[in-house]
MDAnalysis code that builds the backbone (N, CA, C; Angstrom):
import MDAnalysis as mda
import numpy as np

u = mda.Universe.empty(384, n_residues=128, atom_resindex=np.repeat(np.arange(128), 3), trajectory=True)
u.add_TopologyAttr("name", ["N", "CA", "C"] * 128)
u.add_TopologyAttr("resid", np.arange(1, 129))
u.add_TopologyAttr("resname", ["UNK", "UNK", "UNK", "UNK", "UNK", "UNK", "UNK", "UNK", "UNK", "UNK", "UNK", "UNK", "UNK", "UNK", "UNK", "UNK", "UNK", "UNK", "UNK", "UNK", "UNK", "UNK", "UNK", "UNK", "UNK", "UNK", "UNK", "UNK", "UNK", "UNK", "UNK", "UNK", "UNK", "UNK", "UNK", "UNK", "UNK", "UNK", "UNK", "UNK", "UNK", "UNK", "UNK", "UNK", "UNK", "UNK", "UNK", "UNK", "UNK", "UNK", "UNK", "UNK", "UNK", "UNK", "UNK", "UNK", "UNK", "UNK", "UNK", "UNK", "UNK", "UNK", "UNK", "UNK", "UNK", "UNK", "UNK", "UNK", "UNK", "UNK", "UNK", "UNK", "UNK", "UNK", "UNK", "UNK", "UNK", "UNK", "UNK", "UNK", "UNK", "UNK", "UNK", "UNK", "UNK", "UNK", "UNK", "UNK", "UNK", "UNK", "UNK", "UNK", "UNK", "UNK", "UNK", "UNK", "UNK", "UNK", "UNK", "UNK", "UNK", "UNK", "UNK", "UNK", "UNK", "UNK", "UNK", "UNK", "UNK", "UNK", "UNK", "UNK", "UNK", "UNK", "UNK", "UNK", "UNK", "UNK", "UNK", "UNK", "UNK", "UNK", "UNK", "UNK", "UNK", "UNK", "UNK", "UNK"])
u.atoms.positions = np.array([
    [-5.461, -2.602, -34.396],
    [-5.803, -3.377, -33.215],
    [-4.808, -3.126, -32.076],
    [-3.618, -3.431, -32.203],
    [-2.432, -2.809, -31.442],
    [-2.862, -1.202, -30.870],
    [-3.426, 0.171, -31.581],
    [-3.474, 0.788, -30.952],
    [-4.645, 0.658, -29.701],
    [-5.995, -0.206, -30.334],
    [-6.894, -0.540, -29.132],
    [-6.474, -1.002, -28.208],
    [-5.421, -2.053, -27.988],
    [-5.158, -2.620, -26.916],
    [-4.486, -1.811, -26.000],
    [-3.296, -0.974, -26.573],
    [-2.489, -0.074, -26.092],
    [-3.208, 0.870, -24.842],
    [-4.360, 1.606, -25.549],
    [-5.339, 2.666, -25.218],
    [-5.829, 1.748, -24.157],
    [-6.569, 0.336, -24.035],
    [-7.254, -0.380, -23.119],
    [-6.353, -0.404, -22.111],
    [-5.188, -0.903, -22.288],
    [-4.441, -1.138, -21.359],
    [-3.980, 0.201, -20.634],
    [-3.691, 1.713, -20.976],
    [-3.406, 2.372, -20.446],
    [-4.829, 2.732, -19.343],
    [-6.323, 2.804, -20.056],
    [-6.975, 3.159, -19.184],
    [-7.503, 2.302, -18.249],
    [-6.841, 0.848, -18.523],
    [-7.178, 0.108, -17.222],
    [-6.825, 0.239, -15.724],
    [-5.088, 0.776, -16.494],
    [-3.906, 1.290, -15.211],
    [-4.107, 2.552, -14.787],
    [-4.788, 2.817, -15.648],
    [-5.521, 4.629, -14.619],
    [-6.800, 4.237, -13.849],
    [-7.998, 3.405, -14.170],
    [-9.028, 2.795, -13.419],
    [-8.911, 2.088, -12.068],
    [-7.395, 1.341, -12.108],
    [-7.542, 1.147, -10.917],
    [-6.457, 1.765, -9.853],
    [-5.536, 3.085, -10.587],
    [-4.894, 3.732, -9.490],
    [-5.661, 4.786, -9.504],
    [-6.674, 5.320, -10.331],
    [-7.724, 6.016, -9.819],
    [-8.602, 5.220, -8.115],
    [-9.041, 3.811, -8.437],
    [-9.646, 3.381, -7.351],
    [-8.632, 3.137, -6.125],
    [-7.573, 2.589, -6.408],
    [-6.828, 2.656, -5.294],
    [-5.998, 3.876, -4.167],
    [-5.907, 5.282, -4.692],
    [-5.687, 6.699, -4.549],
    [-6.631, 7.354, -4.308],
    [-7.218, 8.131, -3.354],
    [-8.179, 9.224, -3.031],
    [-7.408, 10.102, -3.814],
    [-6.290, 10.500, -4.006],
    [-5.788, 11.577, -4.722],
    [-5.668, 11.203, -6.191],
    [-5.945, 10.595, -6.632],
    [-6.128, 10.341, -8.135],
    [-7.680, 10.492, -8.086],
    [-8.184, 11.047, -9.024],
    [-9.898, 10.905, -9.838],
    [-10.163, 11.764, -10.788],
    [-10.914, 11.440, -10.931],
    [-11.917, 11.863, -12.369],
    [-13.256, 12.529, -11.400],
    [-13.693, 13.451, -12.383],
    [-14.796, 14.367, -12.042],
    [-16.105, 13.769, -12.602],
    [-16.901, 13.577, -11.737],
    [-18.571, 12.909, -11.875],
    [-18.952, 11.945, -10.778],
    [-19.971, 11.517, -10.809],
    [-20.503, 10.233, -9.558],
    [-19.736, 9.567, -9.231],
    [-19.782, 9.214, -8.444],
    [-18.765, 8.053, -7.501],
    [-19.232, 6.398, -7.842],
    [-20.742, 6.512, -7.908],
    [-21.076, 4.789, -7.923],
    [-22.220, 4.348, -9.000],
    [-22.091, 3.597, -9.693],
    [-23.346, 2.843, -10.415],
    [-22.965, 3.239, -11.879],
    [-24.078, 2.963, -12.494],
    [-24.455, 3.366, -13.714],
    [-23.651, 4.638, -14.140],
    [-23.913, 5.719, -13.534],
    [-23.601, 6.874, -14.177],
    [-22.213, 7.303, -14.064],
    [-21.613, 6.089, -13.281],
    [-19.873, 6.962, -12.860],
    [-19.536, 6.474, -14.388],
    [-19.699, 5.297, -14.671],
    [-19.377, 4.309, -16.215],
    [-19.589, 5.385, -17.004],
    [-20.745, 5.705, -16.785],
    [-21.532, 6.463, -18.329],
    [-20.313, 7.762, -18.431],
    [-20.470, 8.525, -17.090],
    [-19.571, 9.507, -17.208],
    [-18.350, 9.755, -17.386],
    [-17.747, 8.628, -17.152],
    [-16.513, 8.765, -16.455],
    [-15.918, 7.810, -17.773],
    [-16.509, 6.899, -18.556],
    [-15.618, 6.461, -19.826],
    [-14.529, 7.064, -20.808],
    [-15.503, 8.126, -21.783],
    [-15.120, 8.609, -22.310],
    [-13.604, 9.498, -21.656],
    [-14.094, 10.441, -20.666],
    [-12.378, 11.248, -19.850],
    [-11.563, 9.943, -19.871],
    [-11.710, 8.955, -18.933],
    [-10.690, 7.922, -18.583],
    [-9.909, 7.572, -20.379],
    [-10.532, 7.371, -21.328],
    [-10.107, 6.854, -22.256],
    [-9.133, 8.221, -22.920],
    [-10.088, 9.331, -23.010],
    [-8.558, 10.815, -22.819],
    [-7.594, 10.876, -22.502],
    [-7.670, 10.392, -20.932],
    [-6.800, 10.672, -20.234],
    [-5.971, 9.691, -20.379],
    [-6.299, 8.331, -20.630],
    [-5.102, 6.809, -20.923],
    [-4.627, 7.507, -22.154],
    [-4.950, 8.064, -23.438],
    [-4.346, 8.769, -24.629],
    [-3.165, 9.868, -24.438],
    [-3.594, 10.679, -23.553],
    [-3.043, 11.581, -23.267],
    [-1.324, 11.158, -22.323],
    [-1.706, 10.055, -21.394],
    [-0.664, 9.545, -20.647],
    [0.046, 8.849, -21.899],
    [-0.567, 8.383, -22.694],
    [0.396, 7.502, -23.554],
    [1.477, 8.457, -24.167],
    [0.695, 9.461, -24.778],
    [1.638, 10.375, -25.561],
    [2.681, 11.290, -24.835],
    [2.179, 11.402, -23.641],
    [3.146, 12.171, -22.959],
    [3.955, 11.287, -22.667],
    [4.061, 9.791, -22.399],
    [4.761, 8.878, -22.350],
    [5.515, 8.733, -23.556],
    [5.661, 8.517, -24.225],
    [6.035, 8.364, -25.538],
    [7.103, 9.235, -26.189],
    [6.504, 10.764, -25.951],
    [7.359, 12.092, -26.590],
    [8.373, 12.635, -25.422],
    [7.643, 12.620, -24.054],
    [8.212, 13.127, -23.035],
    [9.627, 12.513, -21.970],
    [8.843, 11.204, -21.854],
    [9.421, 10.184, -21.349],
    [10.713, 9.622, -21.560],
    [11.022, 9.661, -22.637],
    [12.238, 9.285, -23.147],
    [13.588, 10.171, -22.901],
    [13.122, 11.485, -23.625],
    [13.880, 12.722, -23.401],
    [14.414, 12.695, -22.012],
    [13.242, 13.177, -20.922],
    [13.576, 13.113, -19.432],
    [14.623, 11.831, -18.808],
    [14.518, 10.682, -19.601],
    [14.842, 9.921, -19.232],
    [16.419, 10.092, -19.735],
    [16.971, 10.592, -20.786],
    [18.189, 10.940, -21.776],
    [18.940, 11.400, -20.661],
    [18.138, 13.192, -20.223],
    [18.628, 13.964, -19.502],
    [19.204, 13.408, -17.966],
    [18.446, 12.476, -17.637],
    [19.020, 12.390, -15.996],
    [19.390, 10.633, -16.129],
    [19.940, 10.363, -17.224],
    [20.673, 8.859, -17.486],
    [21.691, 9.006, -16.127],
    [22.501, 9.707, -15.668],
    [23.194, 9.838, -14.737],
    [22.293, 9.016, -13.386],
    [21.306, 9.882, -13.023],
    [20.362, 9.517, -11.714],
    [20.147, 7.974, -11.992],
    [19.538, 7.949, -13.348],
    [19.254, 6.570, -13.338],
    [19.875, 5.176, -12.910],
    [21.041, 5.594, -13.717],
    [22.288, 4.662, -13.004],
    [22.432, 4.585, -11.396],
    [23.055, 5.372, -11.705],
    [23.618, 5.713, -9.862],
    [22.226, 5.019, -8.915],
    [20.930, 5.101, -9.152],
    [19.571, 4.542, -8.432],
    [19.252, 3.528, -8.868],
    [19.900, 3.050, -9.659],
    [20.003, 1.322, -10.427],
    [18.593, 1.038, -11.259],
    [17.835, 2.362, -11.631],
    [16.763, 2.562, -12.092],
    [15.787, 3.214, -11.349],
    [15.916, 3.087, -10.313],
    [14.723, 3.275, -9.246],
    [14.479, 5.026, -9.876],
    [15.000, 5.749, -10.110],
    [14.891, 6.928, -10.398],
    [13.605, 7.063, -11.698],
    [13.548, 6.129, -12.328],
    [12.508, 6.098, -13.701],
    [11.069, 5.852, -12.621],
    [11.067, 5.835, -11.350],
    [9.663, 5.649, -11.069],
    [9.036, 7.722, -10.490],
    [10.522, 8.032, -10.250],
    [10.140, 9.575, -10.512],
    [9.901, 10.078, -11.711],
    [10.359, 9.688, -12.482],
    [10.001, 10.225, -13.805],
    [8.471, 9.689, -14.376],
    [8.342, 8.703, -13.704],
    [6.858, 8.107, -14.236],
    [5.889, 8.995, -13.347],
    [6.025, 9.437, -12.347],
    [5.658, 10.198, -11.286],
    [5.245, 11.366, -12.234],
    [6.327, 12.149, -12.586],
    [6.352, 13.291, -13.410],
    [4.967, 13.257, -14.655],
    [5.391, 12.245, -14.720],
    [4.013, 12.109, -16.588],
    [2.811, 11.971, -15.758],
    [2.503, 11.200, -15.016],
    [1.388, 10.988, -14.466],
    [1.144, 12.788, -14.135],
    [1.699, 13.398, -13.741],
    [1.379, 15.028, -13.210],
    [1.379, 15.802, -14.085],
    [2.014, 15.318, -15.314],
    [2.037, 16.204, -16.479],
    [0.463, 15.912, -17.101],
    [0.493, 14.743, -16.817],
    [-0.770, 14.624, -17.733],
    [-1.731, 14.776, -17.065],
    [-1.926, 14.934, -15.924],
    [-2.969, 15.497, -14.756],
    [-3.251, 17.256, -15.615],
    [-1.988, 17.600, -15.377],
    [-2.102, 18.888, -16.158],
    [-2.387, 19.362, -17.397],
    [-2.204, 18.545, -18.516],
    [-3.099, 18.883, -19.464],
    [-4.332, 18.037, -19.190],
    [-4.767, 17.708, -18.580],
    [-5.995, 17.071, -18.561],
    [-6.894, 18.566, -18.161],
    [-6.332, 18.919, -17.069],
    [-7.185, 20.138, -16.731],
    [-6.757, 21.070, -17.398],
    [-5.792, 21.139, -18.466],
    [-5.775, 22.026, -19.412],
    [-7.118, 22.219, -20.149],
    [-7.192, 20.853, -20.581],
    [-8.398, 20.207, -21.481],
    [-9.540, 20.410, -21.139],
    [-9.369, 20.323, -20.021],
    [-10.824, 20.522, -18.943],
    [-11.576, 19.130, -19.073],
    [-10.821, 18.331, -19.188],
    [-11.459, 16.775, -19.115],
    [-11.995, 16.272, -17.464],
    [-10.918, 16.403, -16.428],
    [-11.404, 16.103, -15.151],
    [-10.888, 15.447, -14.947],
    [-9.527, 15.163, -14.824],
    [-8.708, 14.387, -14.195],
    [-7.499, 15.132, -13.102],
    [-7.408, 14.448, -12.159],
    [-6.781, 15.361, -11.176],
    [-5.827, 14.253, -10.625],
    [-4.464, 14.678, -10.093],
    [-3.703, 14.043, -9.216],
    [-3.162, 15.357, -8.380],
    [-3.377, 14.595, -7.009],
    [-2.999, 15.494, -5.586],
    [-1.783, 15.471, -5.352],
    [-0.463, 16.097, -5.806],
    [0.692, 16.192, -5.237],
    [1.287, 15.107, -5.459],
    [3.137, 15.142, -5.075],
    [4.032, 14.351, -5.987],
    [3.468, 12.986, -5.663],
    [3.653, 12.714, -3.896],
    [3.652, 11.344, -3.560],
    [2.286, 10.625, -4.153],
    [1.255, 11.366, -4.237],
    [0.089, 10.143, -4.911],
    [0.557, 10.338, -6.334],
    [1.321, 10.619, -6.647],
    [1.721, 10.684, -8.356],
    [2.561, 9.164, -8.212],
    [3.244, 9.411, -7.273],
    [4.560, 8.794, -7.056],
    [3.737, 6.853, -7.113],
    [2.989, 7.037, -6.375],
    [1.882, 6.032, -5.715],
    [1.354, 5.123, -7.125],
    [0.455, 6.396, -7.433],
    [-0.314, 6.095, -9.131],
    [1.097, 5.692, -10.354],
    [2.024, 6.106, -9.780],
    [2.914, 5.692, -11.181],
    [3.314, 3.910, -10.874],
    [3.482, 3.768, -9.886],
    [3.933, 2.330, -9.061],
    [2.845, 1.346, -9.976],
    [1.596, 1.711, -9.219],
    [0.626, 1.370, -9.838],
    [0.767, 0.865, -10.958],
    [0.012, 2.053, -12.158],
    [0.056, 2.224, -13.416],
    [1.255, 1.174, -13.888],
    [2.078, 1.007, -13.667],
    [3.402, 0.631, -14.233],
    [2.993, -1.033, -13.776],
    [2.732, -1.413, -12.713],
    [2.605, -2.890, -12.374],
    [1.407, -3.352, -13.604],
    [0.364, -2.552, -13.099],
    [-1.286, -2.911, -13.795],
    [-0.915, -3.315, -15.471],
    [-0.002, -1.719, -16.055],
    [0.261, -2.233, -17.066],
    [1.157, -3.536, -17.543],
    [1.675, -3.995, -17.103],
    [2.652, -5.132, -17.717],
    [1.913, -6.049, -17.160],
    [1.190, -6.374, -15.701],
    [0.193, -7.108, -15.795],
    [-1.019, -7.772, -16.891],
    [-1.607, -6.682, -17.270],
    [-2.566, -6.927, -18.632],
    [-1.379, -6.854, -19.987],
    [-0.436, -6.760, -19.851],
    [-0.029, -6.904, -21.130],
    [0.609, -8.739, -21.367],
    [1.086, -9.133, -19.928],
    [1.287, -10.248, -19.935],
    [0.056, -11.137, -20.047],
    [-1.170, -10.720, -19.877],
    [-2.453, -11.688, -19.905],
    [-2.665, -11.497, -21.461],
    [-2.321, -10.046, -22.026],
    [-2.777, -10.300, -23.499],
    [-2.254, -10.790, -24.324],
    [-0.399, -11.318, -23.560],
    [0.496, -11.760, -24.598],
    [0.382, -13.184, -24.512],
    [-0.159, -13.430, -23.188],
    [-0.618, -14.902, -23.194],
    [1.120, -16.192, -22.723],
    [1.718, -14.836, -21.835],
    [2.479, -15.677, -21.178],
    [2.702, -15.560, -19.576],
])
């Protein structure tokens, strides 16, 4: 159950910095019925895919530039969230799933995002 929620919650925080970013999207219709139909399955890829690159990647990067981090009193971990979001843009179109992010700053944008949305729904699911 923990991994469902995990997965929900990541592709919620891609759903709506997908909607809030012209430079974030997914490939298929724009409106109704068929963006859902189409566009589920990738989004739920692509929240998998961010997780794991989160997970394996994230940390490491984060090891390596502990220096930046400090010295930016953290602020530096929202480049690095920047980074995964683009990494995983990139295997996405490795994959050929259809997910795209336009350059650092809408990475930069979508990671802000992503990062609020998530602890948002995680605080509604923890129920505090």
């Amino acid at each position: 159950m923990r991994f469902v929620t995990w997965l929900v919650t990541n592709a919620v925080a891609l759903a709506v910095a997908a909607w809030l970013f012209d430079g974030i999207r997914f490939n298929g219709p724009s409106h109704g019925q068929a963006e859902l139909q189409e566009k589920l399955l990738p989004l739920l890829l692509v929240a998998l895919i961010l997780g794991v690159v989160t997970a394996i990647v994230k940390p490491v990067l984060t090891l390596l530039s502990l220096p930046l981090v400090i010295i930016t009193i953290g602020l530096f971990l929202v480049v690095i969230n920047a980074f995964m979001l683009q990494l995983t843009a990139w295997l996405s179109d490795t994959f050929d799933i259809g997910f795209h992010v336009d350059g650092f700053m809408t990475a930069l944008g979508g990671a802000v995002v992503i990062t609020i949305v998530t602890w948002g729904v995680n605080q509604v699911i923890d129920g505090k």
